[in-house]
C-alpha positions in Angstrom: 0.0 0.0 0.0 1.6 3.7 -1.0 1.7 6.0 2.2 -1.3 8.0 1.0 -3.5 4.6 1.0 -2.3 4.3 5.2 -3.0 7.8 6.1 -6.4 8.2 4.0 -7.7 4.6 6.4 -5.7 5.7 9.6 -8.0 9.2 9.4 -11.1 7.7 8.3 -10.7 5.4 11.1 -9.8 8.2 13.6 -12.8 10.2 12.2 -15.5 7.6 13.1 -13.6 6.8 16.3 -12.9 3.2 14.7 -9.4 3.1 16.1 -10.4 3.0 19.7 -12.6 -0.1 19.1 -9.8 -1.6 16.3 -6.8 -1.3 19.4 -9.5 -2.7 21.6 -10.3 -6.1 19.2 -6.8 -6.5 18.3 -5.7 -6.7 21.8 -8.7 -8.8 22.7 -7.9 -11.4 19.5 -4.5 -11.9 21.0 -5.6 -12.4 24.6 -8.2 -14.7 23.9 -5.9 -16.3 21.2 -3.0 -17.4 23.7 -5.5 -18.1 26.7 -7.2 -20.7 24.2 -4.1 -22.0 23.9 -3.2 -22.3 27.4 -7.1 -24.2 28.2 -6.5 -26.7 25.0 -2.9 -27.0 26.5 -3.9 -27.9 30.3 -6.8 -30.2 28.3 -4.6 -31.8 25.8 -2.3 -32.8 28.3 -3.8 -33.1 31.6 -6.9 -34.0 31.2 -8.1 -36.2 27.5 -6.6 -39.4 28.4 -7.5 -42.2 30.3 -6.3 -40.4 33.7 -5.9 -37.3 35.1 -2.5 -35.8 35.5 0.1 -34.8 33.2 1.2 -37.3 30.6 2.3 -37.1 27.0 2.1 -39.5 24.7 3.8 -39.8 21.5 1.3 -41.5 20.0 -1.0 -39.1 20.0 -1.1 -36.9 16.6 -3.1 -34.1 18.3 -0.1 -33.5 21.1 2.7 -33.6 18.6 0.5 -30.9 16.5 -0.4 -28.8 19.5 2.7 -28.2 20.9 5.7 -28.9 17.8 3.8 -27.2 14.8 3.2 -23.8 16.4 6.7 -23.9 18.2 8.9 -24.7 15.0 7.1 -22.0 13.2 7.3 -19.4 15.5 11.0 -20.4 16.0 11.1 -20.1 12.4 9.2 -17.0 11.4 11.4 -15.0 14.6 14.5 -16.4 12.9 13.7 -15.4 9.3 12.5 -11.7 10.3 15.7 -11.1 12.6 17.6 -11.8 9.3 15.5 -9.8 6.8 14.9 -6.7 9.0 12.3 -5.7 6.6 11.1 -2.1 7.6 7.5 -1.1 8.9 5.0 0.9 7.0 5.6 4.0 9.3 9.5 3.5 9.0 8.7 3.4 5.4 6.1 6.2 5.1 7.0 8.0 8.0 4.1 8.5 9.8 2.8 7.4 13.5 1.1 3.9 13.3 -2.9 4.4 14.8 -2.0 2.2 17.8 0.9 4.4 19.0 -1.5 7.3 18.3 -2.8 7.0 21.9 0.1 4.9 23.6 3.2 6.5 23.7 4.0 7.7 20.6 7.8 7.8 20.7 8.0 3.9 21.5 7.8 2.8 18.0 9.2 -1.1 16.9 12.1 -1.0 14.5 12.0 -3.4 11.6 11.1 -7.0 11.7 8.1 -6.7 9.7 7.6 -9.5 7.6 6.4 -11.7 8.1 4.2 -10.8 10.9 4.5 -13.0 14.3 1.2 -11.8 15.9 -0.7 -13.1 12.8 1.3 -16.1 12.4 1.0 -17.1 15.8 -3.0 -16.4 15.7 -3.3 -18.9 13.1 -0.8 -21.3 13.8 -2.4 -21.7 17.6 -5.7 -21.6 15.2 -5.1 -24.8 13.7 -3.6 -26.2 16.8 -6.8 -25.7 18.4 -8.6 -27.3 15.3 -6.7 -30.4 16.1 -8.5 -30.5 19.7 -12.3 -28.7 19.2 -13.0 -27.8 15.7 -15.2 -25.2 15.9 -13.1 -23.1 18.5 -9.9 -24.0 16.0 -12.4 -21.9 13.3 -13.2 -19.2 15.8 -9.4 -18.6 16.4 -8.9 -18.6 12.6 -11.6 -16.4 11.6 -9.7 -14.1 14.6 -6.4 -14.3 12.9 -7.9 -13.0 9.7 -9.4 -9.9 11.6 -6.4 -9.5 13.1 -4.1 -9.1 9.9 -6.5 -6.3 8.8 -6.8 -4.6 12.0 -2.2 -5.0 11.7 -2.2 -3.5 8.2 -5.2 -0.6 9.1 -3.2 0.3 12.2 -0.4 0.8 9.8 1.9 -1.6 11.7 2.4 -4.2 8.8 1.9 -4.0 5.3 -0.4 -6.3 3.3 2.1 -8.7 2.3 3.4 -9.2 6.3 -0.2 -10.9 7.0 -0.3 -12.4 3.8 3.0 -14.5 4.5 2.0 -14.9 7.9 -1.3 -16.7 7.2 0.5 -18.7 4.2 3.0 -20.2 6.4 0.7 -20.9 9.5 -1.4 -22.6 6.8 0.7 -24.7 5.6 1.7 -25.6 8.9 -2.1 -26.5 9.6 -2.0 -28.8 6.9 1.2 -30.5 7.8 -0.1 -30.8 11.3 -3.8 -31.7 10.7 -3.9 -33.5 7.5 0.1 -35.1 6.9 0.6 -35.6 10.4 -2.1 -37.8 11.2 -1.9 -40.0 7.9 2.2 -40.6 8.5 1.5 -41.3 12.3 
C-alpha cells in the first residue's frame, strides 16, 4: 500500500472513532488467542486421556501438533525476520502507526516486519486448536484473519506481512492436521 492509502484509512478510522474499538479487538484477538491456547494446552495434556495428571504421549497426533507445529514455526518465522529486517510501513512512510496514536507515541518497533508474528501465531495456535475442538480452532482462525486487517489498518504491517504470515501458519495446519495424522 503507497503511504497515502495508510494515512487516508488511519483518518477515516480516527474520524468515526474506529481506532479506539480496532486497538480494543486487536488486543482482545490476541488475549483470547493465547488463553485458548493455554485451556486446550492444560486439556490436551492433563486432562483427554484415560487419567488425570500430566502425561504425554507420543502416539498421540493431536499432542505432537499442539505443541511442535506452532513452536517450529514461531522459531522459524522470529529467525527469518531477525535476518531480513524488513522495515515497517511507518518506517517506510513516515508517519505514527494508529496504535501508537494513543500509547506513547515515541516507542515505535524497529524493523522485523515481515512476516508478521502476531498473525502467524494467531493462526498457527488456530489450527492447533482445530486439532482439539474444531469449531473453537475456526473461531481462532476467523480471529487471525481480523487480526491481519486490523495489523495492516493500524499501519503496523503492510499487506504482504499478514499475507506470509497466514500462508506459512497454513501450511503448517495442513502439515499438522492432515500429513501428520496419515504418516502417524
Amino acid at each position: 500500500m503507497k503511504k497515502e492509502t495508510y494515512e487516508h484509512i488511519m483518518k477515516q478510522l480516527e474520524k468515526d472513532e474506529l481506532s479506539n474499538y480496532i486497538q480494543g479487538f486487536t488486543s482482545i484477538f490476541v488475549f483470547v488467542t493465547g488463553l485458548t491456547y493455554i485451556v486446550g494446552f492444560i486439556y490436551l495434556y492433563f486432562f483427554s486421556g484415560n487419567k488425570i495428571g500430566f502425561y504425554v504421549d507420543l502416539k498421540d497426533v493431536r499432542q505432537i501438533n499442539y505443541i511442535l507445529v506452532p513452536l517450529l514455526g514461531f522459531i522459524v518465522v522470529t529467525i527469518y525476520r531477525k535476518l531480513r529486517n524488513a522495515p515497517r510501513p511507518y518506517e517506510v512512510y513516515e508517519f505514527t502507526p494508529l496504535y501508537r496514536k494513543f500509547r506513547n507515541p515515541a516507542k515505535r518497533k524497529k524493523g522485523e516486519s515481515f512476516p508478521s508474528r502476531h498473525v502467524f501465531s494467531c493462526f498457527a495456535v488456530g489450527y492447533a486448536v482445530f486439532s482439539v475442538f474444531k469449531p473453537l480452532g475456526i473461531a481462532i482462525i476467523v480471529m487471525a484473519v481480523w487480526l491481519g486487517i486490523f495489523r495492516v489498518v493500524m499501519g503496523v504491517h503492510f499487506p504482504k506481512d499478514v499475507i506470509a504470515s497466514a500462508i506459512i501458519a497454513s501450511i503448517l495446519g495442513i502439515v499438522g492436521n492432515i500429513i501428520l495424522p496419515a504418516v502417524l
